[in-house]
C-alpha positions in Angstrom: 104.8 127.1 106.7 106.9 124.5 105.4 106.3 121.1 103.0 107.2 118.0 103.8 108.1 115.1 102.0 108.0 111.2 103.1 108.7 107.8 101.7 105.7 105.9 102.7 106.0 101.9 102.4 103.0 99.9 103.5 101.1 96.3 103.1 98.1 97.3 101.1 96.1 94.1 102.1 93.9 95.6 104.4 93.6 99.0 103.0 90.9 100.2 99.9 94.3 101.2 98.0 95.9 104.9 98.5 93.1 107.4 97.4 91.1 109.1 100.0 87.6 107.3 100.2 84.4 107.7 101.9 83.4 105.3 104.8 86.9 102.6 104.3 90.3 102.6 105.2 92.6 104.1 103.1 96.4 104.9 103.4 95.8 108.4 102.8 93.2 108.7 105.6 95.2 106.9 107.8 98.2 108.9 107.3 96.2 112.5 107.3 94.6 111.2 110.6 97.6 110.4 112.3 99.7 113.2 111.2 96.8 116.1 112.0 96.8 114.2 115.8 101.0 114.4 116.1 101.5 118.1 114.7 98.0 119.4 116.3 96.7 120.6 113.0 94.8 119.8 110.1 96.8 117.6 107.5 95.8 116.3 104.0 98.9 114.4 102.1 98.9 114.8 98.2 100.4 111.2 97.0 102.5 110.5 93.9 100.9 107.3 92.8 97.6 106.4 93.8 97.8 102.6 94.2 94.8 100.5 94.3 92.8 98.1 96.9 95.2 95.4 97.8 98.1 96.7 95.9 101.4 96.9 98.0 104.8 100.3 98.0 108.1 100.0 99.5 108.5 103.3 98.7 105.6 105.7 97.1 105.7 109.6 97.8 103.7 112.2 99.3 104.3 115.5 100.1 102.0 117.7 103.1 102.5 121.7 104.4 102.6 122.1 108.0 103.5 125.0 110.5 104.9 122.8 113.5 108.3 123.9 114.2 109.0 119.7 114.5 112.3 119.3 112.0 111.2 117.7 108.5 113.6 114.7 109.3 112.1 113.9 112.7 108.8 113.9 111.2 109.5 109.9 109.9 110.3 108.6 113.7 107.3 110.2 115.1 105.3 109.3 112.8 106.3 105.3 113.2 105.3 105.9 116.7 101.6 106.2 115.7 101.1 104.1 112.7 99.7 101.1 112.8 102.7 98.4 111.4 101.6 97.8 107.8 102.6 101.7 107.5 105.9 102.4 107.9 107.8 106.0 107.0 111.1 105.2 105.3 111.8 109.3 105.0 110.9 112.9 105.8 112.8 115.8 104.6 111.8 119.3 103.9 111.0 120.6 100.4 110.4 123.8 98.2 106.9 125.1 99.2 106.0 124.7 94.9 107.5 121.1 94.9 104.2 118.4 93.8 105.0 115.1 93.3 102.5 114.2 90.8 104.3 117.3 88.4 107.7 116.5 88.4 109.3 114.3 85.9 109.9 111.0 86.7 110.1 107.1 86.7 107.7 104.2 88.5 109.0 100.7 88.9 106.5 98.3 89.8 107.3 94.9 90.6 104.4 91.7 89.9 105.3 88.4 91.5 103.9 85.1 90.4 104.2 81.9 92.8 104.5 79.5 90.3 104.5 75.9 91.7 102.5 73.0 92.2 101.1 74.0 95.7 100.2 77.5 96.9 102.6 78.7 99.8 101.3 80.6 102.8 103.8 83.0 103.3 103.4 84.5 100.1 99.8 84.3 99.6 99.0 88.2 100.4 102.5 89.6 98.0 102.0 86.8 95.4 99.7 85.5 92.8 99.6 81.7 92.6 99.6 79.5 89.3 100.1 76.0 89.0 100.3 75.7 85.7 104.1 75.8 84.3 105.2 79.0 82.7 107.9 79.9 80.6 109.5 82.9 81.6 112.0 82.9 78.6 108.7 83.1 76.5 106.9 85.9 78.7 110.7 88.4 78.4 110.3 87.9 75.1 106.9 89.2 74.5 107.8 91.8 77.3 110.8 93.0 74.7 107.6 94.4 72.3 106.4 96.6 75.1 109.8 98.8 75.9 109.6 102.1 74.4 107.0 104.9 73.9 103.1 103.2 72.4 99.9 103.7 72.8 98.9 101.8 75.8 95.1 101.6 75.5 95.0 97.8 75.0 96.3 97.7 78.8 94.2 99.9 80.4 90.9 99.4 82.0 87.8 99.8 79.7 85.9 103.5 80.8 89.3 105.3 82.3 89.2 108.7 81.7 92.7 110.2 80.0 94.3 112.9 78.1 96.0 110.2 76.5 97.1 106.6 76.6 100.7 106.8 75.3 102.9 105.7 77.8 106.7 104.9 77.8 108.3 101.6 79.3 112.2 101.9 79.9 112.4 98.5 81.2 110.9 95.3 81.2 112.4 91.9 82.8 110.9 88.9 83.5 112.9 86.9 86.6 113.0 83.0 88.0 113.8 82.0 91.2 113.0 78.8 92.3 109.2 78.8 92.0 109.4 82.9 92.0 108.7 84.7 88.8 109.1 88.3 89.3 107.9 90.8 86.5 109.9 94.2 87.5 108.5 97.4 84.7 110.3 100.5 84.8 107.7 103.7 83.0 107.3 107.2 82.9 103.8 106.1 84.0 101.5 103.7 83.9 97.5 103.4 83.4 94.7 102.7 85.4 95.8 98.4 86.2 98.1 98.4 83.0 100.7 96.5 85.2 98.6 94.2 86.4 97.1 93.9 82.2 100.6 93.2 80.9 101.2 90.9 84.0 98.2 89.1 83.0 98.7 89.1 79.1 102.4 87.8 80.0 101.1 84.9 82.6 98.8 83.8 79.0 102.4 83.9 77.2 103.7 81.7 79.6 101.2 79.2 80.2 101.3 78.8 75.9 98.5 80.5 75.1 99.3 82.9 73.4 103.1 83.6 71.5 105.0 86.4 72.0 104.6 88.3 68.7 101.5 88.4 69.2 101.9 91.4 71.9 102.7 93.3 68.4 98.9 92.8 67.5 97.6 93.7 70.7 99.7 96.8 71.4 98.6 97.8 67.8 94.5 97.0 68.4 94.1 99.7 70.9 91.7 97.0 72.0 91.5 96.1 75.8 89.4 92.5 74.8 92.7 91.9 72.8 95.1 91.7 75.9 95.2 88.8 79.1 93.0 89.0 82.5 93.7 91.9 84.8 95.9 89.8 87.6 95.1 90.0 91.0 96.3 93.0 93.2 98.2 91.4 95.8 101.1 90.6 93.3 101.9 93.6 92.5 104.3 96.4 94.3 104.9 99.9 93.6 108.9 99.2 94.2 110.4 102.5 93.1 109.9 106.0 93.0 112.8 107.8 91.6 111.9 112.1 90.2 114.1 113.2 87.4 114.7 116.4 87.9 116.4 118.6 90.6 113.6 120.5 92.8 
């Protein structure tokens, strides 16, 4: 018996987001079907980061035990083979039998992209979500600045999630232009159910003037989800980076 670990990126716009589902398409059952058909026996993944319906990874993690005799590292170009091409294995390489993903330390950066112009632009349409109205992005990094360190996150976090706790910490937070392109990159420890997509909403109210930047002091403070922006859609946002801080 061995474990494998793979790099999994995919285009979640088809897909009912990572977590194994009854009666839709998920990338988990897509992935255990395909890899209990290649290695000829039952497989069930365990992912890192459970991303939602429409959300979108270059690069999330998940780990499976498997007897084939098939090296680890060939694993990724079979696998390719068989997916369909919105799922693509960037890795495989063995690991300790006791490694799991979702208990080693480590760091998420997600990635929110806003097409901000006066017309909407095809291309981007599924890895984008579009605003005409003008934002400034000098206001939204500064009331991004107020969320970098360790807080209580519960103002950005869906209403009814069940947690041990709702302190999180941020390590980075940047707010980028190009051209019509704004791209909201957050680096955590780990993030809440949608709190990327809160803070990418609460920050898209900053930059339309609606609300100032010291006012993200008040609403990190409230504990109060009513307090903080929209939830923005899911097909802006990308799991970008999965980095583990500690040697396994």
């Amino acid at each position: 018996m061995k474990r494998v670990m793979i790099t999994v990126a995919y285009d979640g716009t088809n897909y009912h987001g990572w977590q194994l589902q009854p009666n839709v398409l998920t990338i988990e059952s897509v992935l255990n079907e395909v890899l209990s058909t290649l290695l000829q026996e039952e497989i069930k993944v365990i992912g890192a980061s459970r991303t939602d319906t429409g959300v979108h990874a270059l690069g999330n993690i998940a780990v499976f035990d498997t007897q084939a005799r098939m090296p680890a590292e060939k694993i990724s170009y079979a696998l390719n083979q068989r997916l369909p091409q919105d799922i693509r294995i960037q890795a495989s390489r063995e690991v300790p039998l006791e490694f799991h993903p979702r208990r080693h330390k480590s760091k998420k950066t997600y990635e929110y992209r806003i097409w901000n112009s006066e017309f909407p632009m095809p291309i981007y349409r599924l890895y984008s979500h579009f605003t005409y109205v003008p934002l400034d992005e000098r206001s939204m990094q500064s009331a991004a600045n107020y969320l970098i360190g360790e807080h209580d996150f519960k103002s950005f976090c869906s209403v009814g999630t069940t947690v041990e706790s709702t302190v999180r910490t941020i390590y980075n937070i940047t707010v980028q232009k190009s051209g019509d392109m704004i791209t909201i990159r957050v680096t955590g420890s780990g993030f809440l159910y949608n709190m990327v997509r809160i803070i990418a909403g609460t920050l898209i109210e900053v930059g339309k003037g609606n609300l100032t930047p010291e006012k993200m002091v008040g609403i990190l403070k409230s504990c109060d989800r009513a307090m903080a922006g929209p939830t923005a859609p899911a097909c802006g946002l990308t799991l970008a980076k999965y980095e583990f801080l500690e040697e396994y």
